[in-house]
N, C-alpha and C positions, 0 to 999 in steps of 0.2 A: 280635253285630254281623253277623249272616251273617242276607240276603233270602232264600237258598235252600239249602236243606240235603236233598241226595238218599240221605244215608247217617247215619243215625243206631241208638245201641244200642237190641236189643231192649225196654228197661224205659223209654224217652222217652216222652213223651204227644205228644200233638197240641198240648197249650200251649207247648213247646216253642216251636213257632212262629208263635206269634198275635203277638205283638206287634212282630216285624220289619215286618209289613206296617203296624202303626199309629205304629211308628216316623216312617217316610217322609213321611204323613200329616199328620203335625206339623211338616212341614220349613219353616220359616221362616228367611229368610235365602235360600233355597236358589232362582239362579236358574232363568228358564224355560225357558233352554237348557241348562242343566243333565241331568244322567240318574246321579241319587241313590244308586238304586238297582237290583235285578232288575229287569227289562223298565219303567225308567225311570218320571218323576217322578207317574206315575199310575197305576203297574200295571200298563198294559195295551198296553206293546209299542210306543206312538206318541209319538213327536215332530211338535212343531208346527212344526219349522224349515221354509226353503225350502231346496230341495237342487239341484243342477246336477248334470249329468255332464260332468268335466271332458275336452276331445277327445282331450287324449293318457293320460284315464285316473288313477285314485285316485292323489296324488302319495305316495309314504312319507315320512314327520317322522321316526322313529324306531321302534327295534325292540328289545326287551330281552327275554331268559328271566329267568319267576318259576319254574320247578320246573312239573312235573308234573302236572295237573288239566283241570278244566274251570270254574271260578270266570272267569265275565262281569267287563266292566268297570264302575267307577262313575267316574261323574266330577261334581267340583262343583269351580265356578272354577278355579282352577289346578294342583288335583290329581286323580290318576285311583286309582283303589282297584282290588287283585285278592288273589287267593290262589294259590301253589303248593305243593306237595310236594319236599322234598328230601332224601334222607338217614334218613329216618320221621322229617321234621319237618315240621306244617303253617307258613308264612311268609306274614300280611299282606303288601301293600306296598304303603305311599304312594309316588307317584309325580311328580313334573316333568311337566306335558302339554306344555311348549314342548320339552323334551329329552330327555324318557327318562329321567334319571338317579332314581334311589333316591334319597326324603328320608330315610326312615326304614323302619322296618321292624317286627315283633311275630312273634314265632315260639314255638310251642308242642312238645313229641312228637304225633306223630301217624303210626303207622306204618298206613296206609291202604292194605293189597292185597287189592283185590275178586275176582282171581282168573280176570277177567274181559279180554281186551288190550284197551288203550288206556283203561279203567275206574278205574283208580286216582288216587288225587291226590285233593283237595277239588272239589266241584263249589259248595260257597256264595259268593256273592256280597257283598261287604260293605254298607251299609244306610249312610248318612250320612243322620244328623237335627240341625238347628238345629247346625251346624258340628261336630260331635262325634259318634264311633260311637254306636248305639247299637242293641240287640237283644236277642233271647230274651223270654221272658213275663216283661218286669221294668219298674220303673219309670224311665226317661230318668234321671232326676237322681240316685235313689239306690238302684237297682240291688234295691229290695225286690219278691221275687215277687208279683205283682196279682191272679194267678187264674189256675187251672187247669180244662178244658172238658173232662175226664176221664180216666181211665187207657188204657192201651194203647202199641204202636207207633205212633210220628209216621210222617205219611207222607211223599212224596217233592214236592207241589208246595207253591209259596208260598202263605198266606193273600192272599186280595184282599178289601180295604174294599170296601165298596158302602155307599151310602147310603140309607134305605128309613121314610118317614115321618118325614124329618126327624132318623133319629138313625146313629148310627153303628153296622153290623155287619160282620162278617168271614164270609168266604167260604172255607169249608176243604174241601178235593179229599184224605177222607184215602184210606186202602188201602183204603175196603169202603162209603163213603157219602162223598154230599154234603152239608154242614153248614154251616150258617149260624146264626152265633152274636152276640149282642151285645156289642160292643166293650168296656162299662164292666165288663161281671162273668163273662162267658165261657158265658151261659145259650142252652143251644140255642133255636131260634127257629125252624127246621123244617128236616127232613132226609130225606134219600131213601138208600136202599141203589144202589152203583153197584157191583157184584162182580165185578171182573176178574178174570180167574183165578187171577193171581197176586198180585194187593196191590195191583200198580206203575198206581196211578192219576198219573202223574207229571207233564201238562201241568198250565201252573195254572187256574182259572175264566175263563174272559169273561164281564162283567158290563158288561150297559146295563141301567141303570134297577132292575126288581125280575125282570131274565130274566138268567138264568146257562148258560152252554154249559159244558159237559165234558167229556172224549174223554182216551181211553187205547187205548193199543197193543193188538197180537196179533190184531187185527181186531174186538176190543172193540165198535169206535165211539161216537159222541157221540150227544150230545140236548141241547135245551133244556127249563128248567122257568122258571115262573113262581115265586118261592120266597116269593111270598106267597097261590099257591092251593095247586093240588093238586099229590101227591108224583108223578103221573103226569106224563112229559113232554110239551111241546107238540108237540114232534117228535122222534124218533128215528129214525139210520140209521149206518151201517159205512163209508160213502164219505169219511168223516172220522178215520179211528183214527190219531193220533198217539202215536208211543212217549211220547218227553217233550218235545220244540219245542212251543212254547205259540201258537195261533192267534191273528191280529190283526183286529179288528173294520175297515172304513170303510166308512164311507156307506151301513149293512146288508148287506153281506160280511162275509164270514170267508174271511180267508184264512191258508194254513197247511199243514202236509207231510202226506202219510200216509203211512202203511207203516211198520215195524220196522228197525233198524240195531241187531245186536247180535250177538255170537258166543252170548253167552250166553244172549238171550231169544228169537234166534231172528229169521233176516233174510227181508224180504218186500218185493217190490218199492217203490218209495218216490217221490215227486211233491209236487207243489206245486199246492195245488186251492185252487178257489174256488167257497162255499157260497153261497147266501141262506138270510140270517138267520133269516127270516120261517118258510120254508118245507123248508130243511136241504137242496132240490135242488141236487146239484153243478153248475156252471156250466159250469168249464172244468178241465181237469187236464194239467200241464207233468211229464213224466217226465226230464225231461235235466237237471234241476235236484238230482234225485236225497233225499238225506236233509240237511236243511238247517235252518238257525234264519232267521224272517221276524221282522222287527219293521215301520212303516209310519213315513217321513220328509216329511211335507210334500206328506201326500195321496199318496204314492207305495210301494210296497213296497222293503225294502233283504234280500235273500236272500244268505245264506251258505251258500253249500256245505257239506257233508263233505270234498270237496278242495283246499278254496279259493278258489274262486271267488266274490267278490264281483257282485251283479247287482242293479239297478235296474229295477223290472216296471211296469207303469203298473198301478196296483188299479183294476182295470175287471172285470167280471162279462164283459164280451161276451165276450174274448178274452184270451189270455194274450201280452201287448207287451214284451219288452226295450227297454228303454231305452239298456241299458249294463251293460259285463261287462266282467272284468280279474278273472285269480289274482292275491289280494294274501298269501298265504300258504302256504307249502306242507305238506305231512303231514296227518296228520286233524285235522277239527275237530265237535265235537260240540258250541262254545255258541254262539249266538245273538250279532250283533254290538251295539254300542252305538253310539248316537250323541250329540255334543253338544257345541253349538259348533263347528259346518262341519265335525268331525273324527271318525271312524269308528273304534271300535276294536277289531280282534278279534285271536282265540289260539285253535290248537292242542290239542291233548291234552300233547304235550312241553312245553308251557309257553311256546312263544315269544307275545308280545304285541307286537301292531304298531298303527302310529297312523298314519292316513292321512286326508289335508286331498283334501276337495270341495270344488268350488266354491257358491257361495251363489249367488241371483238375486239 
């Protein structure tokens, strides 16, 4: 049941996590204000809401510690989903969105020390399909494995659907390539070598159409390909390398962090830039923003600090515009906010989770 899995054992494959992503896919039932899943009801970081910035600022509804982690929220009608660490135990939680309280719960062992500060804990995300978890390469209703796209280490981003002549394929960012596979039988469909130096291809694809962006840390950088011509990119450059924050497409932008945040992999200055799609030229680049998760609300960018700080950008290429800023959190935070149903919801590395109502137009 988990959209995003950054840590898995050596002997996992890649199918591991194909089918979280086709999970979602299949969400009926699931409204349009809803956010199902990792980077919500389509993958790719955007909500179609209208959003306000309220004058005196994101009001807080409620505030609860899950444990230890980086596990984003899900939300579908009246429940929100996450994961913590406690105790070396990993804990589900469904959630109350009007109060915070704990419906229920699901707790496994899982004694998780990366060894790394602030690294520990689950960083997957729960996956809601047709009112009912569902996840890993397995079938929705009876949990029989479908298909495996072959042996190895899984790597660290989500699969992304894309649709491509009508049928359905998956977009996989593992440790060492880009892979595009087809949804019914796990059969590659074309692939490029992406060789970071270390494995940690970790943001997930951006996918318009049959063109896919990718970008990993350490000054890596991204490119795009067309993944129904050639393995060679249409463009490549460095002015994009994201550790693991996943860029957000509008209106042919990308927008999204660069730079490294990590004791362990190695820290480099860090921003908030803005590409064209077209052509991979940076447009504009905000350093006061620092290392942070972007998702896009209502034509608009919703940025979350490493400190806390919640901001509001206008996604314009000319210039880099606030809108609106308030710390709605404090300590670090490394995941990416959610949005859904006027309500915003982010967490910490210590696991605190907080819900905070904007205004609507």
């Amino acid at each position: 049941m988990n959209s995003r899995a950054i840590r898995r054992p050596a002997n996992s494959s890649s199918a591991t996590f194909l089918a979280l992503a086709l999970a979602a896919t299949a969400s009926a039932g699931v409204l349009a204000a809803d956010w199902p899943a990792f980077r919500g009801p389509r993958h790719d970081g955007i909500s179609t809401e209208r959003i306000t910035w309220p004058k005196s600022g994101p009001k807080e509804k409620w505030k609860i510690n899950v444990g230890i982690g980086h596990s984003a929220v899900s939300v579908v009608g009246n429940r929100a989903y996450t994961m913590g660490n406690a105790n070396g135990t990993d804990t589900v939680f469904g959630i109350d969105v009007e109060t915070g309280t704990v419906v229920w719960t699901h707790s496994y062992p899982c004694n998780e020390k990366v060894g790394i500060k602030d690294y520990d804990g689950p960083f997957a995300t729960p996956t809601v399909a047709n009112g009912s978890s569902g996840g890993m390469a397995l079938d929705l209703k009876t949990g029989k494995p479908l298909w495996k796209s072959g042996a190895g280490s899984g790597g660290h981003a989500t699969p992304v659907p894309m649709r491509i002549g009508g049928k359905t394929y998956v977009a996989i960012h593992g440790p060492r390539t880009l892979t595009i596979v087809d949804a019914r039988d796990g059969k590659p469909f074309w692939t490029t070598e992406r060789r970071q130096p270390i494995g940690v291809n970790a943001p997930d694809p951006v996918v318009d159409g049959t063109r896919v962006f990718v970008t990993a840390g350490r000054a890596f950088g991204g490119a795009l390909f067309d993944v129904t011509g050639a393995t060679t990119p249409i463009w490549e450059q460095v002015g994009l390398s994201s550790h693991w924050h996943t860029s957000v497409l509008v209106n042919g932008f990308l927008y999204g962090p660069d730079g490294n945040n990590s004791e362990g992999a190695g820290r480099s200055p860090t921003s908030l830039r803005s590409l064209d799609w077209k052509t991979g030229e940076i447009k504009w680049t905000e350093p006061k923003l620092g290392f942070n998760g972007v998702i896009a609300v209502g034509g608009n960018l919703l940025v979350l600090t490493e400190t806390g700080d919640l901001v509001l950008v206008e996604a314009s290429p000319v210039a880099y515009t606030e809108l609106g800023s308030a710390r709605v959190i404090e300590g670090r935070v490394f995941t990416a906010p959610s949005y859904a149903n006027g309500r915003v919801y982010a967490r910490n590395t210590k696991g605190d989770v907080v819900c905070l109502e904007l205004a609507a137009r």
